[in-house]
N, C-alpha and C positions, 0 to 999 in steps of 0.2 A: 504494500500500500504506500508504503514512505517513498519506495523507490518510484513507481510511477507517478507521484503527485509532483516528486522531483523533477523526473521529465517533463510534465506539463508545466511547468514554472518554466525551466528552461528554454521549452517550446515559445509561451508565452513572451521569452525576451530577447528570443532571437525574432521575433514578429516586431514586435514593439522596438525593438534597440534600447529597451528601458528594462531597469530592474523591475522584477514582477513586487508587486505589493505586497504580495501573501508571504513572500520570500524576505524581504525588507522587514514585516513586523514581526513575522516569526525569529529571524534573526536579531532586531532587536528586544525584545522581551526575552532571549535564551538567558538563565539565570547564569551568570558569570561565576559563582561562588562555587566550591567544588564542596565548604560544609553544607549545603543548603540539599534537603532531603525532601523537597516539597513536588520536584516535579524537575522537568528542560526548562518548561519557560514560570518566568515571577515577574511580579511587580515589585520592585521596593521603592517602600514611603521614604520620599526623599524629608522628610521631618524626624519620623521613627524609626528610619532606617529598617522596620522589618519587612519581611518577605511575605508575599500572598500570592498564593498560588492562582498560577492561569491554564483554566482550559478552555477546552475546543471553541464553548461558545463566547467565551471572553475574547478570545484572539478574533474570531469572528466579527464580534463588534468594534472590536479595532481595524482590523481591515477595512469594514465598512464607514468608519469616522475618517477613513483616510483616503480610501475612496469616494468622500463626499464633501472634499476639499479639507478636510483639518488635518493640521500638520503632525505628526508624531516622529520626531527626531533624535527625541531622548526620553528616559522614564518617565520625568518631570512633564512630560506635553500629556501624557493618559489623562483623558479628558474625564472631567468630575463625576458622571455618572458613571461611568465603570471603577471610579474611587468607592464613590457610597455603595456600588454591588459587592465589592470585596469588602470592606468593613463591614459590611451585612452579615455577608455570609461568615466571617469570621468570629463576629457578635453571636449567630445562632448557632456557632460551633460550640464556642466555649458556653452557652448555656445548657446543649447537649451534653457535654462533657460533667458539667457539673451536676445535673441532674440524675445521669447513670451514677458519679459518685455519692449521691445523697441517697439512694436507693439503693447502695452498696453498705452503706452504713448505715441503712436504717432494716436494713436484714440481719444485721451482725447479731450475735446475741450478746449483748452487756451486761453484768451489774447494776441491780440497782444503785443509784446514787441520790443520799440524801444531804442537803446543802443548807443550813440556816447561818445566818448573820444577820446585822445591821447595814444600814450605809458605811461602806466603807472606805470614801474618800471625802473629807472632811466638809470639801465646798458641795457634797453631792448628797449629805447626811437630812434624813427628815423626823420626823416622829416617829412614821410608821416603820415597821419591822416587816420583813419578806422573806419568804422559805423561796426557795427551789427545787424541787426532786425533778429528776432526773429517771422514768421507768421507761421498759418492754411493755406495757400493757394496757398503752394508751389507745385509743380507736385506731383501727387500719384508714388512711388517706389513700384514694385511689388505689388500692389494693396493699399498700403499704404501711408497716410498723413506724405511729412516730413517738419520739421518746415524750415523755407527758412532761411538761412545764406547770408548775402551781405558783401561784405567788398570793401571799397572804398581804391585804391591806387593798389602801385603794387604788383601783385599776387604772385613771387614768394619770393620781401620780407618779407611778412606776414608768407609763409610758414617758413623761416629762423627762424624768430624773434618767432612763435607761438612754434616751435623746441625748442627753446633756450630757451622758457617758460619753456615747458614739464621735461628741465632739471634742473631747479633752483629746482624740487621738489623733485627731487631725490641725493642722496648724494655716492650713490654706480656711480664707474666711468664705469662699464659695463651698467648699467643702461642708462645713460647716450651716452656711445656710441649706445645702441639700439636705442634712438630716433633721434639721429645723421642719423643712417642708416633708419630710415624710410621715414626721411626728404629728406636723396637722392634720397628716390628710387620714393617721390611724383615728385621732381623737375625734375630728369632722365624722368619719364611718362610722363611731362606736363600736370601734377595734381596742384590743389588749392584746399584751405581750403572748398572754397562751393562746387566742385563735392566731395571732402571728404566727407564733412557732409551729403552732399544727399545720398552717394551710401552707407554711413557705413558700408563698407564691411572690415571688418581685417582681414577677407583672403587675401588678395590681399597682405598686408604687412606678414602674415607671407608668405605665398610664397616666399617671397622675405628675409626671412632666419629671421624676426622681431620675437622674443617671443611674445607668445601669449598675455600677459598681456600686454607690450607696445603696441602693435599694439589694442586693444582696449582701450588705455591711448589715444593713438594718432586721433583715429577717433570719442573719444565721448566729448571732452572737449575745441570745440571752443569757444561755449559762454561761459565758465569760462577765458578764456585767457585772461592776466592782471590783476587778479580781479573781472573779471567783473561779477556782481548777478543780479538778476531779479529784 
């Protein structure tokens, strides 16, 4: 197959006295890196330097951007919608990824684990008192085991005060207003931390305009809040 498509390129530029196009973008998009395991040809974010893999139909839409006058010369010219289709498709990779991982450990079988303390970081201290457990035999979600979250007190100022965690760890002030706005938008629904942790859905927050990284800060890390380890 390679070999004849080769001949028709060739064909094609012995007609034309021009390099074939198909030839042109395949050769530039051939991944230059000999560590890069992704594929022949990539894109790399000339920002992030990382590699995203290109096929059949990506190159295809390059050919055709370029056969319809735009110029593609260097990696830097991949015109912005075939940017947002790789960062797409590399978004619903790694949410795949994480999700087979979440259902790999929520099959495990663990110990229980029981957790009581106070507030315990000084500017984050309230009246109220909170348990955590930590069990195998909380309801199955979509066919899966989730571990049971309890918190004793009241529910929507745990969510405040669990918010006000999520930002001592961050030092960027957008950052910080994202966990801000997901914390609205649990109290807005009449959410708490334990349907949180049952439903871990961070769709839900980004719908609600959250980056995709906060909104799975915000739904996986109640048993760490204050502290708290196994």
């Amino acid at each position: 197959m390679l070999n004849e498509r080769d001949q028709q390129l060739d064909a094609e530029q012995h007609i034309s006295g021009e390099q074939s196009i198909w030839r042109a973008v395949y050769n530039l998009m051939r991944c230059p890196s000999p560590s890069c395991h992704l594929g022949p040809h990539c894109w790399q974010d000339p920002h992030g330097k990382k590699h995203y893999q290109l096929r059949t139909h990506h190159l295809k839409r390059l050919i055709a951007y370029v056969e319809g006058g735009g110029i593609l010369e260097c990696q830097g010219d991949v015109p912005d919608a075939v940017r947002e289709e790789l960062f797409l498709e590399e978004q619903q990779k790694l949410e795949n990824q994480q999700s087979k991982s979440n259902k790999m450990l929520a099959s495990g079988n663990c110990p229980p684990i029981n957790i009581n303390f106070m507030g315990g970081q000084p500017h984050l201290q309230s009246s109220a008192a909170y348990s955590i457990a930590a069990s195998d035999t909380s309801p199955a979600q979509n066919g899966q085991i989730v571990d049971q979250l309890i918190i004793d007190g009241p529910r929507d100022v745990a969510v405040r005060e669990y918010s006000a965690w999520q930002e001592t760890n961050v030092v960027d002030d957008n950052m910080k207003a994202q966990f801000r706005q997901a914390c609205d938008a649990t109290l807005a629904n009449g959410l708490d931390l334990e349907q949180i942790h049952e439903d871990r859905d961070p769709g839900f927050f980004i719908e609600k305009g959250v980056a995709v990284g906060i909104a799975r800060r915000f739904i996986g890390y109640q048993s760490h809040w204050q502290g708290v380890t196994e």
